[in-house]
N, C-alpha and C positions, 0 to 999 in steps of 0.2 A: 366475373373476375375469377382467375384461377390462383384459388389459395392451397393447392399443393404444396407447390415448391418453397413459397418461405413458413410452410408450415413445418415441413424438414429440414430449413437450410442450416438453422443450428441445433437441431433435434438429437443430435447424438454430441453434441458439446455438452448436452444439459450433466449441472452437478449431483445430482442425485435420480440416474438417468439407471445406470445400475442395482442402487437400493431400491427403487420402484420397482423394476423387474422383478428381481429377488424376491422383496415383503411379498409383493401380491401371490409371484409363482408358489413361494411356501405355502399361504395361507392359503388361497385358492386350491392347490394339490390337498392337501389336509383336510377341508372342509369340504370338499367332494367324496374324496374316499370313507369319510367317517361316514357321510348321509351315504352315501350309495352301498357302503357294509349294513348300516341299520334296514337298509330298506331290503335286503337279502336275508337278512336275520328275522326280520319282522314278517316277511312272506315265508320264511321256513317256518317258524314258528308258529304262524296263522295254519301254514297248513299240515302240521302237526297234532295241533292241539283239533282242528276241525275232524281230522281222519283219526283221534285217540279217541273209541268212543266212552272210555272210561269217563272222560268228563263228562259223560250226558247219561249216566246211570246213576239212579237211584234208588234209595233203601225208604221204605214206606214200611210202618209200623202201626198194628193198632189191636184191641184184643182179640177179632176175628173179621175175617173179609168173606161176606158174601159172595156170589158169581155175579150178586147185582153190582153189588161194588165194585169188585174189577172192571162190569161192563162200564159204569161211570166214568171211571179212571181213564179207560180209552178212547173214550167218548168227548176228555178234557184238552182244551185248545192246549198248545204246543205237547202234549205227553206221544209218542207215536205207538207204543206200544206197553202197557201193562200186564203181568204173569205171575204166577205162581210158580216159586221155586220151591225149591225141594228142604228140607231141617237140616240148618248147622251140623257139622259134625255128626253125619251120616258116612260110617265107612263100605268100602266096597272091596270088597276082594278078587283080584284078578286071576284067576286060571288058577284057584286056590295056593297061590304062593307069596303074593304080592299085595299088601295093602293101602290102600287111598282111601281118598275123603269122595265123597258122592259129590257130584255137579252137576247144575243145570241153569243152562242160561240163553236167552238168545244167540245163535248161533254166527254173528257177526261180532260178539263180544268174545267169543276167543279166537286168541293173537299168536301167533310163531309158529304157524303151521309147517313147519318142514319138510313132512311127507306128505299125498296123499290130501285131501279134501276135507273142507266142511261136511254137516250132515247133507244129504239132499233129500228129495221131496218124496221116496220112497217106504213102504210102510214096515221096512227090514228096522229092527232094532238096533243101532249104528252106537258107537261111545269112539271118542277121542281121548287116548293115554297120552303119557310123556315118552319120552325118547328113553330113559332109561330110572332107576329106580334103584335104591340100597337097600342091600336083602342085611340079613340078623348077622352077620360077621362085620357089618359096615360096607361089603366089596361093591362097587359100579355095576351094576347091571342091564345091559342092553335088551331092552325089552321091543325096540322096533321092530323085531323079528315077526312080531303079529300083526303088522301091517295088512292089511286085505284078508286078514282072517277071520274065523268065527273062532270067538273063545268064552268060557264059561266065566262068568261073575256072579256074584254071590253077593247080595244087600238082605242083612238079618238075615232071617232064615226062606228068602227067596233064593233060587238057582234057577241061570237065563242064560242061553247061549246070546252073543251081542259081535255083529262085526264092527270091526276096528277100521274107519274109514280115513282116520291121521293122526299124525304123529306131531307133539308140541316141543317145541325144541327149546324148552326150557327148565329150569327146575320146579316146577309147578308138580304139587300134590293130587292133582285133582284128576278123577275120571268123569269126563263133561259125558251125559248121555243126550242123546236127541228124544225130542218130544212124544214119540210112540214108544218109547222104554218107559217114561217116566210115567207115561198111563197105565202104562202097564203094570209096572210098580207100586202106583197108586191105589191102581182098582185093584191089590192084590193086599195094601195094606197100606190104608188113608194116613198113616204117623208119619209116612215117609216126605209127605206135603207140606211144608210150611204152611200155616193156618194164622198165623199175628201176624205175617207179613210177608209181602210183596214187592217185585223187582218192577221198576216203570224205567223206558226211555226216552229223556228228551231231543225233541225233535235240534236245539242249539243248545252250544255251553253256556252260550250268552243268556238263556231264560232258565236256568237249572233253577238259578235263588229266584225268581219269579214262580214258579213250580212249587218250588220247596217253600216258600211264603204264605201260598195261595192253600194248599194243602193243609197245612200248620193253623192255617186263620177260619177257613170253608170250609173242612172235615175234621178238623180236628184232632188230625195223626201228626205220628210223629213221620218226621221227616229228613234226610241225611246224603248225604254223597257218599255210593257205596263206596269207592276208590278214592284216595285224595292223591295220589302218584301223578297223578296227571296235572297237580296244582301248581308245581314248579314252573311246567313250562308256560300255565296260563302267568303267573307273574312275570316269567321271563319276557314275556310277549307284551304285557302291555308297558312292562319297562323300555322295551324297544323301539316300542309304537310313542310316547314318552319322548325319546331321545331323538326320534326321525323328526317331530313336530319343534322340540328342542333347539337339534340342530339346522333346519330350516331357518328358525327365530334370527339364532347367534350368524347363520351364513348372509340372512337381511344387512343385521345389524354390523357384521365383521366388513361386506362387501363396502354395505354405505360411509362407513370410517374411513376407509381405505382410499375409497375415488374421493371422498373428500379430503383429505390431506395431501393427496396428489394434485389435486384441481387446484388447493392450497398454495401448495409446494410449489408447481408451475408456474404459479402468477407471481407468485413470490419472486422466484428465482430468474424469471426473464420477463421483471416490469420494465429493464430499459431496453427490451425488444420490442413490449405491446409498448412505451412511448414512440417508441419511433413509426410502428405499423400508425399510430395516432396521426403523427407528425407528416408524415408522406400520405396520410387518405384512409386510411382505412378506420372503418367502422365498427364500433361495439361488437356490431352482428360477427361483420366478417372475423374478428380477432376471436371473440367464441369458435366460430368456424373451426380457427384453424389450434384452438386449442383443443377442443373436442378432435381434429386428426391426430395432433400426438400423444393424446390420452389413447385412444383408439389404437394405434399403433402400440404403446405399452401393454395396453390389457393386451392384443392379439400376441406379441410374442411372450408376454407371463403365459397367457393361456397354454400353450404352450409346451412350455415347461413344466406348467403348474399337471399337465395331462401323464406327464412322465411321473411325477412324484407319484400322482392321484395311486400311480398303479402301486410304485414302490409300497406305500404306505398302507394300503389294500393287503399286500401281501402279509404286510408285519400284523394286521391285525386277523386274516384268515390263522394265522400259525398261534397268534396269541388266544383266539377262539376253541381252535380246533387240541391244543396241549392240556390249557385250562379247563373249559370248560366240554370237551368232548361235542362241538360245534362243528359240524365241514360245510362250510358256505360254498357253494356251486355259482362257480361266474357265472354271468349274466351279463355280455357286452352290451346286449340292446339297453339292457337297464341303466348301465355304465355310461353308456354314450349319450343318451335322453337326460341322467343324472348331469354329466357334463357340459348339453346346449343347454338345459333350462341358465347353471350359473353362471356361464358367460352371456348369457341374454341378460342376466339377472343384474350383473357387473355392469354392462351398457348402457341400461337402462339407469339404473342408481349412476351411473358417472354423469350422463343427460343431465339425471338431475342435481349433480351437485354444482354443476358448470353452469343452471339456470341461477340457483341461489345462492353463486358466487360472480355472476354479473355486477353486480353491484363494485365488487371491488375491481372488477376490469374501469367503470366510469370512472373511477375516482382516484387510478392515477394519474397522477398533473405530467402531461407532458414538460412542458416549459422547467417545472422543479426539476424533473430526472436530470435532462438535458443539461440544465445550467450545474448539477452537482458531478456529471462525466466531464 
């Protein structure tokens, strides 16, 4: 039987034929762009906080550390690498004009490289400065000039020539040296070593407090996140992750409301169409049929519509992101489009179902009553 044609015949008579469209195009547009912004925020920010190694550094304290101990350390599931840094509050003096603090760290822990390169695997005495520095009148001074150069530094009373392999393009105090200076330094004058404590990196941000627990409860040191800068955006991230899961819940829950007040609203509104489909033959089955094609037909041109908001309202929240909170979300159509079939599948599939467990009130209108009150 071809239930097409009287399943449009008054399909665009219906009275609440346009607020259908409408509800769903808004809410459907809305509840796409909110989850498909989360889901771009939640990936920037996964992979922010995974590439800021800040959050997988930590500060290990205790009254002295052996070279067994460090071996231990390194030797410890998730830590990837354990070291000896250098004592707080070590200055250095640059080409005897310019004062900083002494550095030393894993060599992927410093960030803003602007000129020029990390250390690398060669046995030259190497150090990374900042871009520029405030001499004794306060004035700016451009010290990248020593890029690629060998220049003299001075820690206590050691003098070392060291080349400058790059430049940190930020305000940062510090003159990071590479690993052969700082032996050298050391075997020239053990103070310069930190001796109570020890920098470790972990291998995930995710096992830091796993680490720092384990540490704290099995050795008995103290234990700490050297940087906490980097805690913002772990909050922000799993606030986001939070709202993706959130908003998934409410897109369930907003969808299935929706086809059922429409499955509602339709039966409602043209019971003395399904009497008479009764009346001339037609079946339960078929009369479902043909109400699931112009529910079908609604969702497909909300969809729609709802595709155009999706974008509109996408936009208002990258500007509300990006002013506020210094956020720039980076389209993603594949994301966007995949975000867009799962909820129209989503919608389908909840309309099915609300057209099954609204069967019931197809049976039980009386033909004969409608008929005799038209």
């Amino acid at each position: 039987m071809n239930l097409l044609k009287p399943s449009f015949n008054t399909f665009f008579k219906s009275k609440h034929l346009i607020i259908n469209i409408v509800s769903i195009s808004l809410i459907f547009g809305v509840i796409i762009s909110i989850f498909y912004s989360m889901v771009l925020l939640n990936d920037l920010l996964e992979d922010r906080i995974k590439n800021n190694i800040i959050n997988r550094v930590i500060h290990i304290s205790s009254d002295y550390f052996l070279e067994s101990d460090i071996e231990k350390l390194n030797n410890l599931e998730n830590i990837e690498a354990a070291y000896r840094t250098v004592q707080i509050g070590r200055n250095v003096i640059l080409d005897k004009n310019y004062t900083f603090t002494l550095g030393y760290c894993m060599p992927e822990e410093i960030k803003d490289i602007s000129k020029g390169n990390l250390f690398d695997n060669t046995s030259n005495y190497q150090i990374i400065i900042p871009n520029y520095v405030y001499d004794s009148t306060g004035e700016k001074v451009d010290i990248s000039k020593y890029l690629e150069k060998e220049v003299e530094i001075a820690v206590n009373d050691i003098n070392v020539l060291a080349k400058v392999v790059g430049i940190q393009d930020n305000n940062s105090t510090f003159i990071y040296i590479n690993e052969n200076l700082k032996n050298y330094l050391v075997s020239v004058d053990d103070k310069i070593e930190a001796k109570g404590y020890i920098c470790a990196i972990v291998d995930d941000y995710r096992n830091v407090d796993i680490v720092i627990d384990k540490l704290k409860a099995e050795f008995e040191y103290g234990a700490n996140l050297s940087d906490t800068r980097g805690q913002s955006d772990i909050k922000l991230y799993n606030m986001a992750s939070f709202l993706v899961i959130l908003v998934l819940i409410l897109a369930v829950g907003f969808n299935y409301i929706s086809a059922s007040m429409i499955v509602s609203r339709i039966i409602s509104d043209e019971a003395m169409d399904i009497a008479i489909f009764k009346a001339i033959g037609y079946r339960v089955k078929d009369i479902c049929k043909i109400i699931t094609y112009r529910i079908f037909a609604i969702i497909g041109i909300s969809s729609i519509f709802s595709l155009f908001i999706a974008l509109i309202v996408n936009k208002v929240i990258s500007f509300v992101l990006k002013y506020k909170l210094d956020i720039i979300l980076k389209d993603n159509y594949c994301i966007f489009l995949g975000s867009f079939l799962v909820f129209v599948f989503l919608i389908f599939a909840l309309s099915l179902l609300c057209i099954k467990i609204n069967k019931r009130k197809i049976k039980k209108i009386n033909t004969i009553e409608l008929l005799k009150e038209d």
